[in-house]
N, C-alpha and C positions, 0 to 999 in steps of 0.2 A: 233677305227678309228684313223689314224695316224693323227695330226692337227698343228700346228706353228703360234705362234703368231710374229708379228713385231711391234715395236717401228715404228715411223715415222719419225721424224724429225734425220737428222745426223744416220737415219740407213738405210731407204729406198728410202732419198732423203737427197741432200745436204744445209740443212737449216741456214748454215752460209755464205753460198755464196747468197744464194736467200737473204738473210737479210743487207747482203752488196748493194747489189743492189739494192731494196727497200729503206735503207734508202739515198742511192742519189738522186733518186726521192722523198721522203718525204721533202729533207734538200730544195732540190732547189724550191720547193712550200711552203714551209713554213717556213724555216729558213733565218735570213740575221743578217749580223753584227760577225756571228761566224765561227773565224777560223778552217780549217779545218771541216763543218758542218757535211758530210758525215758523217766522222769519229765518230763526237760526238753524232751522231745522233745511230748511231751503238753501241757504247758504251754503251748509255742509255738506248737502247731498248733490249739488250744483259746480261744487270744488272737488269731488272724491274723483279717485279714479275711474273707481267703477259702483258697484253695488256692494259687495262684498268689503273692500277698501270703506265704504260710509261706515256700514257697520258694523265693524271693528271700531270704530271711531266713534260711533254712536253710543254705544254699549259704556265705553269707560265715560266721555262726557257728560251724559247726563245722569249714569248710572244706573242702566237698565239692566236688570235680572234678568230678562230673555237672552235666550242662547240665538249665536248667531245665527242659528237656523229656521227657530222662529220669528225672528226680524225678516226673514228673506223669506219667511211663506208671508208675512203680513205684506210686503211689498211685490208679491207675484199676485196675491188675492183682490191687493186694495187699486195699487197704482193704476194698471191699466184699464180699470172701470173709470178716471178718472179722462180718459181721451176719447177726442170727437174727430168721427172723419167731416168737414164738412161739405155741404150739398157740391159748391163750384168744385171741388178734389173728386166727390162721385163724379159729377157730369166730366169732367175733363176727361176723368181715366177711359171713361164710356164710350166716349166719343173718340179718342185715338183706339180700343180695342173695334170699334166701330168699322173703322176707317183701316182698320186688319193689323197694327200694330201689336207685338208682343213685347209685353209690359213683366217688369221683375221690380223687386225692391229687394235693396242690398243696404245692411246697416248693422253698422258695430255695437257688438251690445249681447247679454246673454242670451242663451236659447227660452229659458222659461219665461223669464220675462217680456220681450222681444216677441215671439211669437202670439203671445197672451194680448199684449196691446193691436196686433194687427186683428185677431180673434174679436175682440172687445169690440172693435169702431166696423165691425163687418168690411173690413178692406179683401181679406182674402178674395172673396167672390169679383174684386175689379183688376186684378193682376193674375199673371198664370206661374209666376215663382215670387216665393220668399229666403232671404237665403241671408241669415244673420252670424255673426261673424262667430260665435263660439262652438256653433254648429260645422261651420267650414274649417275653422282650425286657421282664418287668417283674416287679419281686419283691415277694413280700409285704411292708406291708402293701397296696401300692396296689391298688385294686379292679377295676385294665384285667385282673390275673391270672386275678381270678374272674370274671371275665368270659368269658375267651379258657377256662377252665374249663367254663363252663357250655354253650358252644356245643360244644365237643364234646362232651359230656354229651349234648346235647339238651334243658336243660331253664332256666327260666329263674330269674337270682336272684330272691330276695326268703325271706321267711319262712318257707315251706317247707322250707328247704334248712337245712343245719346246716354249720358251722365248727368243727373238733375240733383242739386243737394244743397245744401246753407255751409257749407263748410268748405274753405278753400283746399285746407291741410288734409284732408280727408278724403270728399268725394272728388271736388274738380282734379287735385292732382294725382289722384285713383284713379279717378276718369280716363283723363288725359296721357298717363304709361300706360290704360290697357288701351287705346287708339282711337278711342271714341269721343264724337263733340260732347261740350259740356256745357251747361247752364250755372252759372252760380243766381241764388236769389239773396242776391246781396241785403233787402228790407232796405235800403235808402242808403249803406253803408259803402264809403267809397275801398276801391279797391287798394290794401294795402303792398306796401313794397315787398319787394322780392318775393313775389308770389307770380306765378305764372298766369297770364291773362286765360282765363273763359274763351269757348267762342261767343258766349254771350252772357251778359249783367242784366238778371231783373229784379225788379220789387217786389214780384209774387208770384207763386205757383200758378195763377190764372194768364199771366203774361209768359213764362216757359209752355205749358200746354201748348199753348198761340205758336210757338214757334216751330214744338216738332210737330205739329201738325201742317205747318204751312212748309218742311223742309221735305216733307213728301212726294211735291209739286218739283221740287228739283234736281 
């Protein structure tokens, strides 16, 4: 069975732009005294490790009296209202489930948040698994993800299967241990060293579409 997995963030949705605009709203409720706040506020949630890691970070910085728990419902409520699926990502997915393709996305990152942003952009309804890394208990790159992926898929790794994602360290070399072709979408960025070559480099999500659709002919 032909099957394709996606990255999510910065591959099926633009998650530096949602995160710009989020942190305007986070800076103007809860920052003050600091220049440029947006900005810094971007910066630091852009540098954490994760969500949790920001704010911890957040809280003493700028000295916010919410608990860390209410910082983490403001960013489960707010952030993912702030991301768009766009039309060419509906049409693509549509067109490979079209064409009998099973489609999953796999992405590092919490369960409430993570599932919230696919919710938000109505993406569930164009993939038939979701499977985010705090939920499976392993994050990209290691290959148990795609794994616990492909079983609910129903279908099994190997070569058949495709890995799509903006991330070398991440998906392609994810991809690429669990046995299946990869895509990187490089955005124009050449490929750096010591990193294991893609079976393929593109500029955009509408150029990988192109391709696992036309690798069903072979």
């Amino acid at each position: 069975m032909r099957f394709a997995f996606f990255d999510l963030d910065d591959t099926l949705v633009d998650a530096k732009s949602a995160l710009r605009a989020w942190s305007v709203d986070f800076a103007a409720e809860y920052v003050t005294g600091v220049a440029d706040a947006a900005s810094d506020v971007f910066d630091r949630v852009d540098a954490a490790a994760n969500w949790p890691a920001f704010v911890a970070d957040a809280r003493g910085r700028y000295g916010i009296t919410a608990s860390d728990e209410q910082l983490m419902e403001h960013v489960a409520a707010v952030f993912p209202g702030k991301f768009v699926l766009e039309q060419q990502v509906r049409t693509g997915l549509a067109e490979l489930r079209g064409d009998g393709w099973r489609l999953g996305v796999v992405t590092n990152g919490s369960t409430t948040v993570q599932q919230a942003k696919v919710d938000s952009v109505g993406l569930r309804e164009h993939v038939d698994v979701v499977v985010d890394s705090e939920a499976a208990g392993h994050r990209k790159p290691d290959r148990r993800i795609f794994e616990i992926a492909a079983g609910e898929l129903g279908v099994e790794l190997g070569p058949r299967g495709w890995m799509i994602g903006d991330r070398l360290d991440k998906d392609i070399a994810g991809g690429a241990a669990a046995g299946l072709r990869t895509i990187w979408i490089s955005l124009g960025e050449p490929l750096p060293t010591g990193f294991t070559p893609p079976t393929y480099i593109v500029g955009s999500i509408t150029e990988a579409f192109a391709i696992v659709r036309a690798s069903a002919a072979l």
